[in-house]
C-alpha positions as CSV (number, residue, x, y, z in Angstrom):
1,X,72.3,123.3,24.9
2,X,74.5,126.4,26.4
3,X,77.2,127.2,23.5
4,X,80.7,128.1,25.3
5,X,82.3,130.7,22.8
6,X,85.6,131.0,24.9
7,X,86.7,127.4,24.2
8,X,88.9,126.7,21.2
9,X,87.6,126.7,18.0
10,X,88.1,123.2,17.7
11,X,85.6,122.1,20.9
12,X,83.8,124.2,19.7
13,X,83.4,122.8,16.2
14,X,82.4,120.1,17.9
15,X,79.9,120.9,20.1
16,X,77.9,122.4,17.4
17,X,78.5,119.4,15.2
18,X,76.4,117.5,18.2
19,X,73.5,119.5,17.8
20,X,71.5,118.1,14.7
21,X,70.4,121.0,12.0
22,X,69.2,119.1,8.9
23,X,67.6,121.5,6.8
24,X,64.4,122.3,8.2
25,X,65.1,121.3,11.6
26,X,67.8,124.1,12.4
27,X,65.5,125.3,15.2
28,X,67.7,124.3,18.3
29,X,70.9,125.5,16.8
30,X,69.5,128.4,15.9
31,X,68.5,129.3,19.5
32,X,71.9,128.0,20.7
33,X,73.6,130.9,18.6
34,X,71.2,133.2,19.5
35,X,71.7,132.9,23.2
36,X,75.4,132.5,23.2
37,X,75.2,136.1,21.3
38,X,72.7,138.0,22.9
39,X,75.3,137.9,25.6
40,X,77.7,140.0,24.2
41,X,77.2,143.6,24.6
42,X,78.8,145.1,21.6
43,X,76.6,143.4,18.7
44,X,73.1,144.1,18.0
45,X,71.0,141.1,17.4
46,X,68.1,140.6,14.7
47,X,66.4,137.0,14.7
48,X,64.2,135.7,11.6
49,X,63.0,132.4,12.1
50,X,65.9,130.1,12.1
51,X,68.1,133.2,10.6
52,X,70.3,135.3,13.1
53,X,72.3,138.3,12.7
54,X,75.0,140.0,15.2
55,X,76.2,143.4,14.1
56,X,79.2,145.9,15.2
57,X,78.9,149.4,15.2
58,X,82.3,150.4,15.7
59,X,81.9,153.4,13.5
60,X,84.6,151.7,11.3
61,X,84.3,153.3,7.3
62,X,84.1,149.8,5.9
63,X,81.9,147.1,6.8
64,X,82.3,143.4,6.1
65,X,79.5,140.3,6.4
66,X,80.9,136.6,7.9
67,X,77.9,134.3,6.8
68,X,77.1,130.4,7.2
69,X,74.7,128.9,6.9
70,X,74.1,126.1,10.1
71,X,71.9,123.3,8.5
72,X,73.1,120.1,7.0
73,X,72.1,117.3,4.6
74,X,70.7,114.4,6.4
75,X,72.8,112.9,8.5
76,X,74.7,109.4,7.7
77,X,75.5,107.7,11.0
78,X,77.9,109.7,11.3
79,X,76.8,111.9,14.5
80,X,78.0,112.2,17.6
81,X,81.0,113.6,16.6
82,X,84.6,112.2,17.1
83,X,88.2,112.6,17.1
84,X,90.7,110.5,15.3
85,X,94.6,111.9,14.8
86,X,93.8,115.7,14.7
87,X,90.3,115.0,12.5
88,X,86.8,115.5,13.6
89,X,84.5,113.3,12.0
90,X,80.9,114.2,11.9
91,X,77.6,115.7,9.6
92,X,78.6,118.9,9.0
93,X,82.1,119.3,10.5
94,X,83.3,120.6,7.0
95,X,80.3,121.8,5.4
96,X,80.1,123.8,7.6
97,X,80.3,123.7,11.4
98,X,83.7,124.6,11.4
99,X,83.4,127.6,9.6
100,X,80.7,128.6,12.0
101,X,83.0,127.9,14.8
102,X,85.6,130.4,13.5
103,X,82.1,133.0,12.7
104,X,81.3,132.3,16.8
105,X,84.7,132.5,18.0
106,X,85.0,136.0,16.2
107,X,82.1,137.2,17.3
108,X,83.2,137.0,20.8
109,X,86.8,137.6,20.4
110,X,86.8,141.0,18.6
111,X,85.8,143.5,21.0
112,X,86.6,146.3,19.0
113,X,87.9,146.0,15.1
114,X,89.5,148.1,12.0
115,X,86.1,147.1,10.3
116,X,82.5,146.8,11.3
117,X,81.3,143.1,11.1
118,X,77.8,141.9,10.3
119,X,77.9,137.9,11.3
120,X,75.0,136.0,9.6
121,X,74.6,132.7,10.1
122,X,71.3,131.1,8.4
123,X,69.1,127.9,7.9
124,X,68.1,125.6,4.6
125,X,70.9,126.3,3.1
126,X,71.3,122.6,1.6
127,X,67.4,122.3,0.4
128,X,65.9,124.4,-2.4
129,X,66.6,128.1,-3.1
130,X,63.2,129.2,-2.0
131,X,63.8,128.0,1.9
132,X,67.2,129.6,1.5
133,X,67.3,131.9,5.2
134,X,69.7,134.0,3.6
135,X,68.0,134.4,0.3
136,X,64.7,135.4,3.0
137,X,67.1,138.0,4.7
138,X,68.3,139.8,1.5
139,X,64.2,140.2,0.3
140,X,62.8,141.0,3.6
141,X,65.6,142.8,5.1
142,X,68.3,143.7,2.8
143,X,69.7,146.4,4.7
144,X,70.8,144.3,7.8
145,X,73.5,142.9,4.8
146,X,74.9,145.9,3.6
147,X,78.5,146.0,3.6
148,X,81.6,146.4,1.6
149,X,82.6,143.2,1.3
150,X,81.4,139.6,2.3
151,X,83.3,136.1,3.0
152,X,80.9,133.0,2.7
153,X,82.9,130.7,5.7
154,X,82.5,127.7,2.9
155,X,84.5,124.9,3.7
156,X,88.1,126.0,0.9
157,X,90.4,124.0,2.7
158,X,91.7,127.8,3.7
159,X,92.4,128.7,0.0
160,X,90.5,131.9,-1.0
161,X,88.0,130.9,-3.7
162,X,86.7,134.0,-5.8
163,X,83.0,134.2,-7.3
164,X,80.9,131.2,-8.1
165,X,79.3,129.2,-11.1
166,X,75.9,129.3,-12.3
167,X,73.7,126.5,-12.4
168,X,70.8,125.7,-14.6
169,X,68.7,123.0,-14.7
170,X,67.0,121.6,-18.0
171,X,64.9,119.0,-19.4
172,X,65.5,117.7,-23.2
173,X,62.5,115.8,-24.6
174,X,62.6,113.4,-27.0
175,X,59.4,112.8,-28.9
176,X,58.0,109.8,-30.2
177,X,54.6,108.0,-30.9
178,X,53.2,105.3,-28.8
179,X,52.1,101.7,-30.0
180,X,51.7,98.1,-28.9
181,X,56.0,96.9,-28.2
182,X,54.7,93.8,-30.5
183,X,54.6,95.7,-33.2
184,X,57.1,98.4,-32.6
185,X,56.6,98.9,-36.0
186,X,54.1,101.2,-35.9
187,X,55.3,103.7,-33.8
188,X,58.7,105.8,-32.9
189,X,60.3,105.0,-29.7
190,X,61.0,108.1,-27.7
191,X,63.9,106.5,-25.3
192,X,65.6,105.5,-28.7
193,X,65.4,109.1,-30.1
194,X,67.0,110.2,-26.7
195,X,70.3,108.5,-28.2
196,X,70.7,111.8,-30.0
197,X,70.5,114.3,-27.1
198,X,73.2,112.1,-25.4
199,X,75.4,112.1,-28.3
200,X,75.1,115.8,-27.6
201,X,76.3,115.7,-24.3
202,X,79.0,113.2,-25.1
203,X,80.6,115.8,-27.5
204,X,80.0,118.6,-25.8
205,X,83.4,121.1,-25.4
206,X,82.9,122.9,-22.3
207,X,84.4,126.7,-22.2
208,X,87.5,127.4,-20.1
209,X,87.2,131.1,-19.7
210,X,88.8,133.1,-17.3
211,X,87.1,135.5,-15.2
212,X,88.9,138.1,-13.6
213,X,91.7,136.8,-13.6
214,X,90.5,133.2,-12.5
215,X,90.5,130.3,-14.4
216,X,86.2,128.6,-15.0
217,X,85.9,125.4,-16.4
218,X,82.1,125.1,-17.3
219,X,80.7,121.7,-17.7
220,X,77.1,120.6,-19.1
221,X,75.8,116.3,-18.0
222,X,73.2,114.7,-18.5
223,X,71.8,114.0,-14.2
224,X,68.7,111.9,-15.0
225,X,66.4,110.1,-17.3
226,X,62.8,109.2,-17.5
227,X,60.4,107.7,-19.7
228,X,58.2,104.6,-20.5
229,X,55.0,104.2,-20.1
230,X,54.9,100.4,-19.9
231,X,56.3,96.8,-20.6
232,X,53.9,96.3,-23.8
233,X,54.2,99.9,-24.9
234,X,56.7,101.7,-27.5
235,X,57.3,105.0,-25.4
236,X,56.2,108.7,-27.2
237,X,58.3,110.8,-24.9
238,X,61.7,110.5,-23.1
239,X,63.4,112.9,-20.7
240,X,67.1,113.8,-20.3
241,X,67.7,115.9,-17.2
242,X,70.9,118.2,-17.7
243,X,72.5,120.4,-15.6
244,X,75.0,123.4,-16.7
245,X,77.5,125.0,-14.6
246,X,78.2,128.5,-16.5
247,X,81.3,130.4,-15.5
248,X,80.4,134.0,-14.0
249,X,80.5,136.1,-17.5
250,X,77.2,134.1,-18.9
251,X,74.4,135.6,-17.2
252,X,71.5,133.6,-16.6
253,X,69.3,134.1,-19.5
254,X,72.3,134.0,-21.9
255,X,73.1,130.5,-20.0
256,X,69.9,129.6,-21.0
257,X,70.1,131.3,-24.5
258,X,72.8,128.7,-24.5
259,X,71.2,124.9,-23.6
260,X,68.3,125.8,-26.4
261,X,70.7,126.5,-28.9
262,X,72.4,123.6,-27.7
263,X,69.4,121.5,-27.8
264,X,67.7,123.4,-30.8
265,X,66.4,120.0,-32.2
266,X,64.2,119.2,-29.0
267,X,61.8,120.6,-27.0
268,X,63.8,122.5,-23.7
269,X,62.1,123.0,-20.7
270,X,64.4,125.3,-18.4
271,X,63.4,124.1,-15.0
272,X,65.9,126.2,-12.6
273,X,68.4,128.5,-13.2
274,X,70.8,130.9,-10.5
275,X,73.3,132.9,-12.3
276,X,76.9,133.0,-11.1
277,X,79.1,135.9,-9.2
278,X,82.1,137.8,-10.6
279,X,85.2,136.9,-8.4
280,X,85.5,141.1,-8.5
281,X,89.0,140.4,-6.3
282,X,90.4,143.9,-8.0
283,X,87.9,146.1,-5.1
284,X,90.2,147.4,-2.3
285,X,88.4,144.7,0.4
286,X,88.7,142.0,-1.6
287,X,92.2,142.6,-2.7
288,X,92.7,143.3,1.2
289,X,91.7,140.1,1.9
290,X,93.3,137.9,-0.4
291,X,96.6,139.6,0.4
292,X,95.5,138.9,4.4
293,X,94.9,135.5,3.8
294,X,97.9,134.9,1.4
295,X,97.8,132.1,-1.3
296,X,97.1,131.9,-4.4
297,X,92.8,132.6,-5.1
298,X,90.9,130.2,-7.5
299,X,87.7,130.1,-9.2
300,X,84.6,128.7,-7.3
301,X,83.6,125.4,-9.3
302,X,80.6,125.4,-7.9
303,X,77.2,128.0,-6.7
304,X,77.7,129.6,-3.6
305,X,75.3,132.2,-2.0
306,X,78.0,134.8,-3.1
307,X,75.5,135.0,-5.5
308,X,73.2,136.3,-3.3
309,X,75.5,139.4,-2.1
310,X,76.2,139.7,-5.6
311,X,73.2,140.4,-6.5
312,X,73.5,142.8,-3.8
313,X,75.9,144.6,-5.4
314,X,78.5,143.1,-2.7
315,X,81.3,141.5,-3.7
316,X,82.1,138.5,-2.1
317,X,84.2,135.5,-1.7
318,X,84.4,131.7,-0.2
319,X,87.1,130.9,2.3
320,X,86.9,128.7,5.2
321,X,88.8,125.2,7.2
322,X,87.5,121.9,5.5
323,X,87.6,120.0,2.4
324,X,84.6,120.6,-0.4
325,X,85.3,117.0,-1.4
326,X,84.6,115.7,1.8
327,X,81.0,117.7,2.2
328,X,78.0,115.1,2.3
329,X,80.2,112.4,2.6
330,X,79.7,109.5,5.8
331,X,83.4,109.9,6.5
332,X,82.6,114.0,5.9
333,X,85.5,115.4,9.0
334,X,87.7,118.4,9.0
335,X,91.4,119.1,10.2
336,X,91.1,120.8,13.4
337,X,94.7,122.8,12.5
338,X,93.0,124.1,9.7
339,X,90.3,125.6,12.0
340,X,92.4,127.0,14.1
341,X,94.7,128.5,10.9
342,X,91.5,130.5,9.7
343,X,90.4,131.6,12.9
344,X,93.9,133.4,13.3
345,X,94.2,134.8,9.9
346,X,90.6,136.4,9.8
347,X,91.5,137.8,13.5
348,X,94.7,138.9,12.6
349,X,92.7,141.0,9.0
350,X,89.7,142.0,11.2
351,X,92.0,143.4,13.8
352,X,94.0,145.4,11.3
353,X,97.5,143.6,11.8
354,X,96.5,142.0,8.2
355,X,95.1,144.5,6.6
């Protein structure tokens, strides 16, 4: 399929929400974006995989990244797309098609800008870290990402959101010794003893720091439990899955640090961690930015690959149309005014009338 990058954002939107990019499978769009910007004479293409990146080389003195990723989670009858009252309904029209609509639309518009613009857009975004496209960019090619400043085109509903949580996985194992269930007796239930790691969790006081001027609000649940062994048997071990979200000024080993001290009466088995990013909104881009897009910022309750630029040493923020609550939803849709509101707004900063 031929993308047209000169029709509004919104037709566009939705012709890329029609072509179907679960993670894995980005293959098509991927080609799609490729073609519709090898046609444009003032960006300089690099392709990796199912990863592409369009570059400027205005000779501006500060350079800026647009990234999204293309891929979705599975899709839940809810593709083709369709219109309903100034909505478009369809996998990934929030999370986040739209976003790469404005990323396209950009890409083509701005012939010449007060910055030089790197547009990434990049697969398995949804799926675990280690398929991440852009995670594979910033190891095998880290230099196609330097820049000043970066804005992940995460659906914000067009509010700037600064930094991102960390996330950590973790297993809490209870312990226990096995024996015949008729006489329980003689053993110590492990799924019983598990009682106690959830009265843990069920008093747990999450921080409230603030960041950089931006109000966290960490959190720590319980996402799963396993155990038993079978109906006759008394169970010796039981496992509480937890998952943190760590505001930005934990890094992740003190995160970590944190669940066994938390947990310092069971075994903890730390099964993934990605540390956060600092909203770092006081640098002269950022601040640009926010000031460009107007609003008041908030704190990312969630992990982002800002992470990833941060890491990078770039700092970075979300902002993008579409709701977050609506992301991986059936009824998932985006308001197409929205679209059409960021699309101006990053023109207008990228242009230098909002800078």
């Amino acid at each position: 399929m031929k993308l047209d990058l000169s029709q509004p954002a919104a037709e566009l939107t939705a012709q890329l929400v029609d072509i179907e990019s679960v993670s894995g499978s980005e293959g098509q769009l991927a080609e799609a974006i490729a073609d519709a910007l090898a046609e444009l004479p003032h960006l300089a293409l690099h392709r990796d995989g199912n990863a592409v990146v369009a570059r400027t080389s205005f000779g501006r003195s500060e350079r800026v990244v647009l990234a999204g990723h293309i891929d979705t989670v599975p899709v839940a009858s809810n593709l083709p797309s369709r219109r309903e009252d100034g909505l478009l309904y369809g996998c990934g029209s929030a999370d986040m098609k739209s976003g790469v609509a404005v990323q396209l639309r950009l890409a083509a518009g701005l012939r010449t800008a007060s910055r030089d613009v790197t547009y990434v857009f990049y697969d398995c975004e949804e799926v675990e870290a280690e398929r991440n496209g852009l995670l594979r960019l910033s190891r095998k090619s880290p230099d196609l990402l330097g820049a000043d400043f970066a804005v992940l085109l995460e659906p914000t509903g067009g509010v700037v959101e600064g930094g991102c949580q960390g996330t950590l996985r973790a297993d809490i194992v209870a312990l226990g010794r096995r024996a015949h269930s008729a006489r329980s007796w003689l053993g110590s239930n492990a799924i019983h003893a598990a009682g106690g790691i959830l009265d843990v969790l069920r008093g747990y006081q999450a921080r409230r720091p603030v960041v950089d001027g931006l109000d966290y609000h960490e959190g720590m649940s319980a996402v799963g439990v396993s155990g038993g062994v079978a109906g006759n048997v008394i169970p010796d071990e039981c496992t509480v899955s937890v998952n943190f979200r760590f505001a930005p000024d934990r890094s992740a080993e003190q995160a970590a640090q944190h669940v066994h001290e938390t947990f310092a009466g069971w075994e903890v088995r730390v099964t993934d961690v990605a540390g956060g990013a600092r909203p770092h909104l006081d640098r002269p881009a950022a601040a640009s930015f926010v000031t460009a897009m107007g609003g008041e910022p908030r704190a990312k309750l969630g992990w982002t690959d800002v992470a990833r630029f941060d890491a990078l040493g770039i700092p970075a923020v979300n902002y993008g149309p579409g709701d977050p609550e609506l992301a991986h939803t059936q009824r998932e849709h985006v308001q197409l005014a929205e679209v059409d509101q960021c699309e101006t707004r990053m023109l207008d900063w990228l242009a230098g009338s909002g800078s």
